[in-house]
N, C-alpha and C positions, 0 to 999 in steps of 0.2 A: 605164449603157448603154454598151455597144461601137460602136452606129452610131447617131447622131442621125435620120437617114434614115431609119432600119428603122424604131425606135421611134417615131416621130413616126409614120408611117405606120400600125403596129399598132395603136397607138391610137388612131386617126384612123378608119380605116376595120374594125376590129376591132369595137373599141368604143364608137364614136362620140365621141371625144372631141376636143376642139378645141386648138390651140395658145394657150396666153393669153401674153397681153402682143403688143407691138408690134416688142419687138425680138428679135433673133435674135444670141444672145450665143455664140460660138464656146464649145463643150461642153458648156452647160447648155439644157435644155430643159423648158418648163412646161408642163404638157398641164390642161385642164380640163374638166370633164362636169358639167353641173345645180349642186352648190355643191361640188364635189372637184376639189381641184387634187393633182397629183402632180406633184412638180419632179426631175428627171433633171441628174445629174454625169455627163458622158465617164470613161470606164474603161477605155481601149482593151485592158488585157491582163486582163481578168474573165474569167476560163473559166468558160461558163457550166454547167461540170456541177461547178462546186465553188461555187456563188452560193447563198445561202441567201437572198435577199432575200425579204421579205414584208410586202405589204400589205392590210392588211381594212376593208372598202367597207360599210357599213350602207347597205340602201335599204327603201325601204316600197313596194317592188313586183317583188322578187324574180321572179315567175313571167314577168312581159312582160318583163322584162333578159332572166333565162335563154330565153326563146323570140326573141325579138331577134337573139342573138347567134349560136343554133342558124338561122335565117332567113339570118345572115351568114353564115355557115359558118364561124364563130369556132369553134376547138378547145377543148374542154371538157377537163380535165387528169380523165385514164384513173382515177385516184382520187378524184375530185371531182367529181362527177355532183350535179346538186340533189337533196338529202336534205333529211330533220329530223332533226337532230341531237339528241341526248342532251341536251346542255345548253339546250335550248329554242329555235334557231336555226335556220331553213332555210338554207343554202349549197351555194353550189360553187364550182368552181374553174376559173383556167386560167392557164397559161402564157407571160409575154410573149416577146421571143424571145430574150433574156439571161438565160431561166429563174427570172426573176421570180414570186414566188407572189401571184398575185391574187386574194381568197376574196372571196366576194358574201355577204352574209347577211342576214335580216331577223330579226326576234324574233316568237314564233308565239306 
């Protein structure tokens, strides 16, 4: 992450996730949803169009996350629309604001 601020926020109000833990440790940031923690390093100088990061999320309720997030007006990444994939997978996708890849998917 390049801003603590932003990120906690995107994911907070994006995605619904919550900060866990009780402290607030100068450049690291824990965010948590249902049983998924994602843990955040400060990077100040990541540019995010050269960031490959990626993470994939298993849920067993795909279709109310992706209506959820459309409800929020969370950005769905322009290649990553909820499909069924090939490999037996419903997913999509989206963007955090360090160009983070976040895939959702369930097994079909």
């Amino acid at each position: 992450m390049r801003d603590k601020n932003a990120t906690r926020e995107f994911y907070s109000k994006k995605l619904g996730f919550k900060q866990y833990g009780s402290g607030d440790f100068e450049g690291y940031l824990m965010m948590e949803k249902d049983r998924i923690q994602i843990h955040f390093f400060e990077f100040k100088e990541l540019n995010p169009k050269e960031n490959y990061g990626q993470v994939y999320i298993r849920t067993n309720n795909i279709d109310e996350l992706y209506t959820s997030l459309l409800d929020n007006k969370t950005q769905i990444h322009p290649n990553g629309p909820l499909e069924i994939k090939p490999w037996g997978q419903k997913e999509f996708s989206v963007l955090d604001p360090d160009n983070n890849l976040l895939t959702f998917g369930q097994s079909i």
